[in-house]
C-alpha positions in Angstrom: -36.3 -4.1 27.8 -32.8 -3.0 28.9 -31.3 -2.1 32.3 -30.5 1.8 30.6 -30.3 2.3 27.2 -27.3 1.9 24.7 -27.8 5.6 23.7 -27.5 6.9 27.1 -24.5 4.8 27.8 -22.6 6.2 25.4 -22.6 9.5 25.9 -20.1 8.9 28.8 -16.9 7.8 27.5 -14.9 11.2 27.3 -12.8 10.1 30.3 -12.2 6.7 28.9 -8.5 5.5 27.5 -9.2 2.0 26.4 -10.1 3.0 23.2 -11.8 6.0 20.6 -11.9 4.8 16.9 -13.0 6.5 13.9 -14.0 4.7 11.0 -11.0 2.1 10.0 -7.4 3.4 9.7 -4.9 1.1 8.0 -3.8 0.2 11.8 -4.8 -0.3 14.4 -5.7 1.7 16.7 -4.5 0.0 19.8 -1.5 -1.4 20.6 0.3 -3.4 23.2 1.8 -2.1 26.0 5.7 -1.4 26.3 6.8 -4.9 28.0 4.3 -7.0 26.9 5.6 -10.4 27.2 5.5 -12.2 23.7 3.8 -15.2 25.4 0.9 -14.9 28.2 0.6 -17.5 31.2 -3.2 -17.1 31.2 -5.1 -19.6 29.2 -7.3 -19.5 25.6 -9.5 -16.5 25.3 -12.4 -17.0 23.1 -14.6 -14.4 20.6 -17.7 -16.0 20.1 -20.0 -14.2 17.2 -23.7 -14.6 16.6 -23.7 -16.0 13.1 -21.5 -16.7 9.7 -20.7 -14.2 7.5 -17.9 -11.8 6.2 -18.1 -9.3 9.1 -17.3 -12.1 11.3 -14.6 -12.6 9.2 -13.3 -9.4 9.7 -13.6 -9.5 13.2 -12.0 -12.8 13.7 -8.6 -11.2 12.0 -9.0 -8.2 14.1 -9.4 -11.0 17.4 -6.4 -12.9 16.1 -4.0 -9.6 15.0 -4.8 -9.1 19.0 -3.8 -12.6 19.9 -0.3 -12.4 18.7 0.3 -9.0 19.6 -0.1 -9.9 22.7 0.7 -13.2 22.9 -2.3 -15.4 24.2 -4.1 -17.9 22.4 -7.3 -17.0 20.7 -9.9 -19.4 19.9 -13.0 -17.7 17.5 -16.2 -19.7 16.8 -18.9 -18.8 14.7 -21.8 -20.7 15.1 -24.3 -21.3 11.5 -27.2 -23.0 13.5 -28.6 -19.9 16.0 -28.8 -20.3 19.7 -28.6 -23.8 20.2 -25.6 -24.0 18.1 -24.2 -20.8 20.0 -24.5 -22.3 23.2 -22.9 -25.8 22.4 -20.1 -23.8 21.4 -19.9 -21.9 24.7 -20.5 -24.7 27.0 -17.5 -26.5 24.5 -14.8 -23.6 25.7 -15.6 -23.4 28.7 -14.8 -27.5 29.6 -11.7 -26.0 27.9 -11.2 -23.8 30.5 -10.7 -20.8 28.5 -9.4 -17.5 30.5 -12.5 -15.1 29.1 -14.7 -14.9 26.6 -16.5 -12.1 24.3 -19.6 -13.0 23.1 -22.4 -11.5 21.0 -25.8 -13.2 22.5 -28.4 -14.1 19.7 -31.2 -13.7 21.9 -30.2 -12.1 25.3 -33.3 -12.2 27.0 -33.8 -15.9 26.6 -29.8 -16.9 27.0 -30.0 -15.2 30.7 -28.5 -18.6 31.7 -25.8 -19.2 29.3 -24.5 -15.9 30.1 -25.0 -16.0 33.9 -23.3 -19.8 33.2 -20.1 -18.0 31.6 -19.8 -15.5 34.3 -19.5 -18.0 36.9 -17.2 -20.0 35.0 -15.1 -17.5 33.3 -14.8 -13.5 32.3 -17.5 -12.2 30.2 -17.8 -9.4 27.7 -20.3 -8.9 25.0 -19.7 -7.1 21.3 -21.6 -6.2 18.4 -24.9 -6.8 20.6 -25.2 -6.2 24.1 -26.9 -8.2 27.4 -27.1 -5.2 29.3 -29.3 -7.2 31.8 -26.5 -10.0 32.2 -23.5 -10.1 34.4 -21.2 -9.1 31.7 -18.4 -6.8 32.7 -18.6 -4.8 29.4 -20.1 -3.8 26.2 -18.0 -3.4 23.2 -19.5 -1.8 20.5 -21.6 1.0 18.9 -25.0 2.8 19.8 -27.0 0.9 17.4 -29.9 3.0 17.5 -27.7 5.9 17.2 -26.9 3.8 14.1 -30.0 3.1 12.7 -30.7 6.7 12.8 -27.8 7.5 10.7 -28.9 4.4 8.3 -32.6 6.4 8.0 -30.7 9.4 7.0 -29.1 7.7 4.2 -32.8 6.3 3.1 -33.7 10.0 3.0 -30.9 11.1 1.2 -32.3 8.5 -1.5 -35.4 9.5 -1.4 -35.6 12.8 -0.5 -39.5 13.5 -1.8 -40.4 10.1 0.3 -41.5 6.9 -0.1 -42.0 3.2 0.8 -39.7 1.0 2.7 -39.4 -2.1 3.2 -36.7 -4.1 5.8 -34.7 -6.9 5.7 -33.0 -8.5 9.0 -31.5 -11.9 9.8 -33.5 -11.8 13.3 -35.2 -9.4 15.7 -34.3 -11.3 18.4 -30.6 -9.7 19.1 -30.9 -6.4 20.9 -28.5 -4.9 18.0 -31.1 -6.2 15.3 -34.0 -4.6 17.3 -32.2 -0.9 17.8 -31.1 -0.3 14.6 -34.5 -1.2 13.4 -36.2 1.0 15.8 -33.9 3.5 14.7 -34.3 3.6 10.8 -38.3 3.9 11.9 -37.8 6.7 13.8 -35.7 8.7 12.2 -38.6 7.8 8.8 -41.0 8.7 10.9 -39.9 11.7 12.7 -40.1 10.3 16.0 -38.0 11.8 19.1 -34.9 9.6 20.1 -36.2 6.7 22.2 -34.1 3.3 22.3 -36.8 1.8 24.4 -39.3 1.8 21.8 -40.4 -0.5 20.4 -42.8 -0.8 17.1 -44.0 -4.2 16.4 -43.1 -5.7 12.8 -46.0 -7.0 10.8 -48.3 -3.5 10.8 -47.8 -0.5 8.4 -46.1 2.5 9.9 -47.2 6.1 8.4 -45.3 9.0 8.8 -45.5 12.4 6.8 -43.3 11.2 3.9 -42.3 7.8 4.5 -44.5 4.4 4.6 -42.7 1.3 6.6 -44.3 -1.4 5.1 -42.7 -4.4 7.2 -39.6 -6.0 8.3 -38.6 -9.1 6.8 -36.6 -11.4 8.6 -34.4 -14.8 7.3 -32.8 -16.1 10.5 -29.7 -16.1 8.6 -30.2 -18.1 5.6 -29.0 -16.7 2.7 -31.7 -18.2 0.3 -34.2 -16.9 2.4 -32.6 -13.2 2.5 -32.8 -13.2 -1.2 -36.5 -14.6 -1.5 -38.0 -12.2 0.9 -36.4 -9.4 -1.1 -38.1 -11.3 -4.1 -41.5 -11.7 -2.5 -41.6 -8.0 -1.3 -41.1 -6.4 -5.0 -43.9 -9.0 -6.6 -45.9 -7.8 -3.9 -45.3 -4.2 -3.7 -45.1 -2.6 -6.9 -44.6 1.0 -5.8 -41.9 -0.2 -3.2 -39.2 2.9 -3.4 -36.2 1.6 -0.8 -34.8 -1.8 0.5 -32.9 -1.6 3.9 -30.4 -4.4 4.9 -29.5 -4.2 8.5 -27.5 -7.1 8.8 -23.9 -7.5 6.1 -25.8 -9.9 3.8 -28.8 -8.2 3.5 -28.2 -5.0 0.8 -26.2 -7.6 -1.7 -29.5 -10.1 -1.5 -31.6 -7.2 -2.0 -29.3 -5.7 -4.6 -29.7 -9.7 -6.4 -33.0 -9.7 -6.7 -33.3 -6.3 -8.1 -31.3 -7.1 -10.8 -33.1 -9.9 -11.7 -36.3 -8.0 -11.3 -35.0 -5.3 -13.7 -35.4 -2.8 -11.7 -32.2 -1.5 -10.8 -32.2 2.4 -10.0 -35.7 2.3 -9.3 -35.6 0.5 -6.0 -32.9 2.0 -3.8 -30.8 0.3 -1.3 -29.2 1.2 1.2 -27.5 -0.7 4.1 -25.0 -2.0 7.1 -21.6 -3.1 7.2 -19.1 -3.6 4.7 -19.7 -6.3 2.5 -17.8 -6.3 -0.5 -21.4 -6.3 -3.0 -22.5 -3.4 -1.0 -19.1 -1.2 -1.2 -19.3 -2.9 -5.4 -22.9 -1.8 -5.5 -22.1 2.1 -3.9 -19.2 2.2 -6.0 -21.3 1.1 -9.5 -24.2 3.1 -8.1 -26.9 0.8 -7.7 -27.0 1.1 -3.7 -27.0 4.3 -2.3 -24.7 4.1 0.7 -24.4 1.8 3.8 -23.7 2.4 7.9 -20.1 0.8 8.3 -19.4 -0.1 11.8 -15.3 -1.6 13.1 -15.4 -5.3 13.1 -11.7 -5.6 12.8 -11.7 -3.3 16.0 -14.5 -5.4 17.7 -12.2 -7.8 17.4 -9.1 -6.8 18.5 -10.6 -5.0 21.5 -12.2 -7.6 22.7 -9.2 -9.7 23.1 -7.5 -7.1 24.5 -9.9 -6.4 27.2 -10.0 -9.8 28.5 -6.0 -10.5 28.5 -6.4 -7.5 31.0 -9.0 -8.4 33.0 -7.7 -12.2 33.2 -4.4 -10.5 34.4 -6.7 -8.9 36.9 -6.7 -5.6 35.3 -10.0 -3.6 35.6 -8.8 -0.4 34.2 -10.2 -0.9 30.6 -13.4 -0.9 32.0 -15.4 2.9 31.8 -18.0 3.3 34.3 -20.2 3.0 31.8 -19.4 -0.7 31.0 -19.7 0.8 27.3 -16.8 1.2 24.9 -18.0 2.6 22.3 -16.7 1.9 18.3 -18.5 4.5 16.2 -20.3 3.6 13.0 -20.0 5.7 10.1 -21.8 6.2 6.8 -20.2 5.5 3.6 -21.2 7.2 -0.2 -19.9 6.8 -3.6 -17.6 9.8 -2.7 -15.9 7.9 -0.2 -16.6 3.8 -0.3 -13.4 3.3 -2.6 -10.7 4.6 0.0 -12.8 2.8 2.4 -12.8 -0.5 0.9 -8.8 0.2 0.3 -8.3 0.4 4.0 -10.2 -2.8 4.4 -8.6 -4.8 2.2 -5.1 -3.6 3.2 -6.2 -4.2 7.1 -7.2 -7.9 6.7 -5.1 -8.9 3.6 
């Protein structure tokens, strides 16, 4: 499925100066280098994301902080329709002529052209999800399986004498969506770390203390998010944990078991930082959530291609990985976390 895995990728990065973040500090953690000209003779450079929703909009402020910083022009779009949409979009900035763009693929293995169509036109990076089999010059991002792992752990802090499980995606089509999946399920399961496996959705999957008993996806329709969290508590009465992998999944799943009425009984626990998922840590009604850097995806991204339109390969590692870390987030610490947010992208 990949070219080498995301895990093994980045385990190489100690050499690497572009960038290490931790979590999300009030600044940021990059800045421009002394004699950066306020304005940039290279053209528009363009984030492109694989959806809408609030991380993207935390990642656009991160792209545009970048842009005037370092003074280039930064064009984001965020397409609401899926591939088609994504690649009209694409094929849009690059009749611009835009300088470089970052894009997160929707469905790599079937967009081998758009992306081999950018790379002959224009620079290419990817974030938040990879291509690894394209000719992009990097990754920007975190180990999503790595991540998925660390999301598992939180189920079984939840529910420590086991359970069932059920999980929610937008689509299993992005390589992110399909690790941290793979992920969750193997650390449930007790299975050896192993990005390249792959267990189909639609079958039960066993393990000593856990039960898997599908994934759920909505193609990012909100509506649909929220009814498939429905469906699967009408139709699973002992159903002990709900696990959001994409932002808007945990406060969808968190909506319909309020109006179920069975708050505290059905866990949650999710990704990213969506303000009803911090809300819901904070009131105690999800448990806790895997938290990657969108603001940092952002601004990196830009950064990166200002120096590799200036003909400036340095920021790549030989890798092609830079890795963002995720991190968990509990009651103990989602307040100060959300603080941070706020004050970051205010």
């Amino acid at each position: 499925m990949f070219v080498r895995s995301t895990l093994t990728i980045g385990l190489a990065l100690g050499s690497v100066g572009l960038i290490l973040v931790t979590g999300c500090a009030p600044e940021s953690t990059s800045k421009p280098t002394a004699g950066t000209a306020t304005t940039s003779k290279i053209g528009p450079l363009a984030y492109v994301t694989n959806g809408v929703a609030s991380f993207w909009v935390v990642a656009e402020k991160g792209a545009k902080k970048a842009g005037a910083d370092l003074g280039v022009k930064v064009e984001v779009r965020m397409p609401p329709e899926g591939v088609t949409d994504q690649k009209r979009m694409v094929q849009d900035l690059l009749v611009q002529g835009v300088s470089g763009i970052a894009i997160s693929p929707i469905d790599p293995d079937n967009q081998s052209d758009l992306l081999e169509e950018i790379a002959r036109s224009t620079i290419l990076i990817t974030h938040d999800s990879d291509a690894p089999k394209s000719p992009r010059l990097a990754y920007i991002g975190m180990d999503n399986y790595t991540a998925g792992r660390m999301c598992g752990q939180l189920v079984k802090e939840a529910m420590p004498d086991g359970g069932s499980v059920m999980l929610f995606v937008g689509r299993l089509g992005q390589l992110n969506a399909r690790l941290r999946r793979q992920g969750v399920i193997d650390e449930l399961l007790g299975n050896s770390p192993d990005p390249e496996r792959y267990s189909p959705p639609g079958e039960v999957l066993k393990g000593d203390k856990y039960t898997i008993l599908d994934t759920r996806t909505d193609e990012f329709d909100f509506g649909k998010a929220k009814s498939g969290a429905q469906d699967a508590i009408s139709k699973y009465t002992d159903l002990g944990c709900m696990v959001g992998l994409f932002a808007y999944n945990p406060p969808k799943c968190l909506e319909a078991i309020r109006e179920a009425g069975k708050t505290g009984q059905i866990k949650v626990v999710g990704f990213d930082e969506e303000d009803g998922t911090l809300q819901g840590i904070i009131d105690g009604e999800v448990y806790g959530t895997v938290v990657q850097n969108p603001y940092e995806y952002g601004y990196q991204s830009i950064k990166l291609l200002k120096q590799l339109a200036e003909g400036d390969k340095s920021g790549i590692p030989p890798t092609g990985f830079i890795d963002i870390p995720a991190q968990q987030i509990r009651k103990e610490t989602a307040q100060a976390f959300w603080d941070q947010l706020k004050e970051r992208t205010k």
